[in-house]
ZADO-1210 file (C-alpha; in nm, 4 decimals, padded with zeros to 6 digits):
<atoms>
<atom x="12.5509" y="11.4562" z="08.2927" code="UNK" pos="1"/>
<atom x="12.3907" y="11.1296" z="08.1327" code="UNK" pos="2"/>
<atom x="12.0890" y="11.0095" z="08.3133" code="UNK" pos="3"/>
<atom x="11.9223" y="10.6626" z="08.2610" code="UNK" pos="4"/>
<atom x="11.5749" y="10.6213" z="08.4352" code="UNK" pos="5"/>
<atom x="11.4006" y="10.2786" z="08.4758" code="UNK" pos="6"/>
<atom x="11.0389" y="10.2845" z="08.4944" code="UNK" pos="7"/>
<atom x="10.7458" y="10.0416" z="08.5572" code="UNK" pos="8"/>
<atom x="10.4232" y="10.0851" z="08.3990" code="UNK" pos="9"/>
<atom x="10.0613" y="09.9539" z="08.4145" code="UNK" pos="10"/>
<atom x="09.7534" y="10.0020" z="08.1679" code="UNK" pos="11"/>
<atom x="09.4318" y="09.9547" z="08.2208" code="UNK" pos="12"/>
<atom x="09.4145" y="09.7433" z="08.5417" code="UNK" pos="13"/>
<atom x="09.0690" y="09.8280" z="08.5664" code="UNK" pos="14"/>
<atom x="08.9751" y="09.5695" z="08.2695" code="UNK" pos="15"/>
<atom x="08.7916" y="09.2556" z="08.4322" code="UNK" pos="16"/>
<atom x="08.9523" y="09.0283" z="08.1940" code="UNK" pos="17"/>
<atom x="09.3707" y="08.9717" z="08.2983" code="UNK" pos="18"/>
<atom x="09.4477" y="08.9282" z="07.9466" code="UNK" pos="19"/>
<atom x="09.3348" y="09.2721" z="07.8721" code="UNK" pos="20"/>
<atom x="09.5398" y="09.4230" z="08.1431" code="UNK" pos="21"/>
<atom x="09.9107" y="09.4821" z="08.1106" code="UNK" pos="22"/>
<atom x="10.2392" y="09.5841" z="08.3164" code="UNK" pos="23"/>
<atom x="10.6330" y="09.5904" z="08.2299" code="UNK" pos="24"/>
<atom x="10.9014" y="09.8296" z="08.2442" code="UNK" pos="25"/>
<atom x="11.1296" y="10.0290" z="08.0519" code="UNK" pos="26"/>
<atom x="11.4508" y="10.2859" z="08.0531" code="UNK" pos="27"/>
<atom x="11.4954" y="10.6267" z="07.9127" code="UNK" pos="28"/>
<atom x="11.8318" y="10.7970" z="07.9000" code="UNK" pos="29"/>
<atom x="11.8626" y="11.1473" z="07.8326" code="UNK" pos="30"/>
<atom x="12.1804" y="11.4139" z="07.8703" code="UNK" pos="31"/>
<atom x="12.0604" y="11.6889" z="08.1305" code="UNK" pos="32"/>
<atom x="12.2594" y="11.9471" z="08.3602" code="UNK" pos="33"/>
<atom x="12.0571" y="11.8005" z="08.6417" code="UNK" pos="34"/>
<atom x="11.8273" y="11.5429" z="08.7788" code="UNK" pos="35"/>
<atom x="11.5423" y="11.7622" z="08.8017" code="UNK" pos="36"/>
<atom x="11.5734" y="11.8681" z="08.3858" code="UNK" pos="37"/>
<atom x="11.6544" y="11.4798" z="08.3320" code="UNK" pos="38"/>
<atom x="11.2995" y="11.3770" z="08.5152" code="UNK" pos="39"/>
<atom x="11.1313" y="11.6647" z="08.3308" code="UNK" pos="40"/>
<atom x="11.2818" y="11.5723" z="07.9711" code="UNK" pos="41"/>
<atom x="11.1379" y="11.1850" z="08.0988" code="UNK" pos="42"/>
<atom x="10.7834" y="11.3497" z="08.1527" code="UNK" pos="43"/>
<atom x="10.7912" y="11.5129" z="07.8164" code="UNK" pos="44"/>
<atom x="10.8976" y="11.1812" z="07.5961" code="UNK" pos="45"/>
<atom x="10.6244" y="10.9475" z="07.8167" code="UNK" pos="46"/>
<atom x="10.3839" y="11.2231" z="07.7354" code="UNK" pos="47"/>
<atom x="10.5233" y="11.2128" z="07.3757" code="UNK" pos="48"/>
<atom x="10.4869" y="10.8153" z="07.3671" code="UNK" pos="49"/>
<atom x="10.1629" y="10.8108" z="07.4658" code="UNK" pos="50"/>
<atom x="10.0161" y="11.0632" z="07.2328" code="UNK" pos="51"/>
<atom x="10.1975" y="10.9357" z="06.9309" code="UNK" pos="52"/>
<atom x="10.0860" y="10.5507" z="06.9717" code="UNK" pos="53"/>
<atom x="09.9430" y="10.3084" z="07.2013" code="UNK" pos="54"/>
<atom x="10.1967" y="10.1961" z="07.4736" code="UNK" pos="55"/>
<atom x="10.0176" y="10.4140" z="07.7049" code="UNK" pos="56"/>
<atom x="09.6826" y="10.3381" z="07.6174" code="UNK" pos="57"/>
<atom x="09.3711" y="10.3818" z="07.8747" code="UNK" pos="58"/>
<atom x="09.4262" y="10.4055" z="08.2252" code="UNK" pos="59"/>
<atom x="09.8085" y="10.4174" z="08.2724" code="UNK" pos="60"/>
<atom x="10.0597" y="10.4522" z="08.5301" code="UNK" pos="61"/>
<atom x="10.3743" y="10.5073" z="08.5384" code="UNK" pos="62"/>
<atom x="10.6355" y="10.4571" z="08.8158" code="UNK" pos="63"/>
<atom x="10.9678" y="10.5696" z="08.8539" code="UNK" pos="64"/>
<atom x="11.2168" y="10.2867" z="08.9844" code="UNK" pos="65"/>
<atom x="11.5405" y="10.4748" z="09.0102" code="UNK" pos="66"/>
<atom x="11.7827" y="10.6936" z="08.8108" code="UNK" pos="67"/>
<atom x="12.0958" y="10.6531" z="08.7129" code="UNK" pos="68"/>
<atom x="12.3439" y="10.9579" z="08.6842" code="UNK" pos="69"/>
<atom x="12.6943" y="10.9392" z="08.5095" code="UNK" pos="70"/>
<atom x="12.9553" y="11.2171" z="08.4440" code="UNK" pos="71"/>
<atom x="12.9942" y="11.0630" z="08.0603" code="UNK" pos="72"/>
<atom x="12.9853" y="10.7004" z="07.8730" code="UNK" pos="73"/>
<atom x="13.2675" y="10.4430" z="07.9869" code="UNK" pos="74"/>
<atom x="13.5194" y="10.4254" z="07.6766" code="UNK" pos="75"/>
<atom x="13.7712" y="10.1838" z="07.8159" code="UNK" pos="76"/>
<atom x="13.5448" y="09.9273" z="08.0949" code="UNK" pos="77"/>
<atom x="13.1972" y="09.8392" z="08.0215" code="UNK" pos="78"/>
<atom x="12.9919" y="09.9631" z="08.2856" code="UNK" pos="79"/>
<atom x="12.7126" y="09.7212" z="08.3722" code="UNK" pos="80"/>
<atom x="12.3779" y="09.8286" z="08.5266" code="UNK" pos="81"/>
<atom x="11.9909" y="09.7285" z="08.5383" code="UNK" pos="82"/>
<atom x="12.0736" y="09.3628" z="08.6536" code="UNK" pos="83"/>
<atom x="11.7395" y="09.1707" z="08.7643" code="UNK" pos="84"/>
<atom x="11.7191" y="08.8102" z="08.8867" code="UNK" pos="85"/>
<atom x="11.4099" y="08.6243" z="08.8658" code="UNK" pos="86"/>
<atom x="11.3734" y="08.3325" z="09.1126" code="UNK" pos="87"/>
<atom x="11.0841" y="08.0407" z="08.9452" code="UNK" pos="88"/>
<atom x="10.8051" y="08.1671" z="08.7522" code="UNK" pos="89"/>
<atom x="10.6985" y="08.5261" z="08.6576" code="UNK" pos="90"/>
<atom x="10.4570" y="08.6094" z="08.9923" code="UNK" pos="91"/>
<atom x="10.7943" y="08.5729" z="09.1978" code="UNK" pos="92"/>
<atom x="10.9590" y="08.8759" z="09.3176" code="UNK" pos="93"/>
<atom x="11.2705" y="09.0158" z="09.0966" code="UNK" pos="94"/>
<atom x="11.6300" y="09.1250" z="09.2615" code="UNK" pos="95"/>
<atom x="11.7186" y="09.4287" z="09.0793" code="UNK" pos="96"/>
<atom x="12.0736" y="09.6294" z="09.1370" code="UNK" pos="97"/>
<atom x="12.1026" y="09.9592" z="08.9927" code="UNK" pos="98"/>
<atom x="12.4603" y="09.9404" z="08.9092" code="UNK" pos="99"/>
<atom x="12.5894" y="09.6106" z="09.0493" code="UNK" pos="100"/>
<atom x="12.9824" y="09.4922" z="09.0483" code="UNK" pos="101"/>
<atom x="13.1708" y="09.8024" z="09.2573" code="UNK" pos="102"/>
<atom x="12.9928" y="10.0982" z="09.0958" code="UNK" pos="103"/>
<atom x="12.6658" y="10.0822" z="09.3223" code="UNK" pos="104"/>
<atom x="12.5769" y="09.7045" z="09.4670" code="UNK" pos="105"/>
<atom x="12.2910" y="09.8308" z="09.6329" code="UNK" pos="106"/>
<atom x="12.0191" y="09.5869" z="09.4809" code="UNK" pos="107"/>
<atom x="11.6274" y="09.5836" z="09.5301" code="UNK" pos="108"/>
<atom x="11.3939" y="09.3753" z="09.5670" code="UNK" pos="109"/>
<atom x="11.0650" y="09.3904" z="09.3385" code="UNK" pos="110"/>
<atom x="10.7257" y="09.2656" z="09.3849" code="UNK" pos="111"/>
<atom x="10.4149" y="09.2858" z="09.1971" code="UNK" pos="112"/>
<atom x="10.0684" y="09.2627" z="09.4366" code="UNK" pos="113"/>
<atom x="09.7503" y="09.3314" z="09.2856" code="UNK" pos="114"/>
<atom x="09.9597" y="09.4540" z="08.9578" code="UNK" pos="115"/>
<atom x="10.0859" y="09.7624" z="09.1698" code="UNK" pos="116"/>
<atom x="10.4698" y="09.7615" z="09.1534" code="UNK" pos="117"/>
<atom x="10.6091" y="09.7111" z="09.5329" code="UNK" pos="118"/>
<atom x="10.9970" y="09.8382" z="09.5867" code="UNK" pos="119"/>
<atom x="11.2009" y="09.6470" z="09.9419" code="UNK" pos="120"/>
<atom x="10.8071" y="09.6030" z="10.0968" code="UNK" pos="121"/>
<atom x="10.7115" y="09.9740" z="10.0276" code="UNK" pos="122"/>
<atom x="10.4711" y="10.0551" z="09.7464" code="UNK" pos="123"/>
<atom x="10.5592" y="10.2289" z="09.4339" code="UNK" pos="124"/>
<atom x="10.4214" y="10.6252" z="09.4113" code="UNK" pos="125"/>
<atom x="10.3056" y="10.7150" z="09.0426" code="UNK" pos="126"/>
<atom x="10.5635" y="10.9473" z="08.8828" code="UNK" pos="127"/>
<atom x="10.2843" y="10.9689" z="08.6186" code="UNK" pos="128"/>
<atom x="09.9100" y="10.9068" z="08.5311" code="UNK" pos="129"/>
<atom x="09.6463" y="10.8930" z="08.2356" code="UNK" pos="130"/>
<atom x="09.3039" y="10.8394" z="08.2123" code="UNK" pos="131"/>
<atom x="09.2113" y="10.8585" z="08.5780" code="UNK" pos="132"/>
</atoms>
């Protein structure tokens, strides 16, 4: 199976200064025979990332939004998936569907309060942490 995992992350929200202190997101895919190897081969490259350069830097965490599992790559219909829709300026929450248009239209709603990644009103858990 192919499995594509979107993540959140935050480094070093402890800085005083906002400029200093960061958050975004990003996907990993990797081929596993299972979710559970998939999450562990995600472990091993974040680990990986942060010891080979500074994307990780200082206090980190990292948050796992959602993974998505397909049986192989579409060859004949583009499949789309990670759609986000920002209403007004960046502090505004984001709509995010998984894998919108008939595949999977459940969509989500993100929110960032006091730089800690919120999911439908529910707080993000830490799939991984550095420097705490």
């Amino acid at each position: 199976m192919i499995y594509i995992g979107k993540f959140l992350h935050t480094t070093s929200q402890q800085e005083k200064e906002e400029f200093r202190r960061r958050h975004g997101e990003f996907n990993l895919i990797v081929a596993a025979a299972d979710k559970q190897e998939a999450l562990e081969k995600f472990k091993q490259r974040i680990g990986e990332a942060r010891d080979a350069s500074d994307l990780f830097e200082g206090q980190a965490t990292i948050y796992l939004l959602h993974v998505l599992e397909m049986a192989d790559i579409p060859g004949s219909r583009a499949r789309m998936f990670d759609y986000q829709s920002v209403a007004g300026d960046p502090v505004m929450p984001v709509i995010s569907c998984q894998a919108p248009a008939g595949e999977n239209d459940g969509c989500r709603i993100l929110d960032w309060q006091n730089n800690r990644p919120g999911v439908d009103g529910q707080a993000a858990q830490p799939f991984m942490q550095f420097g705490r």
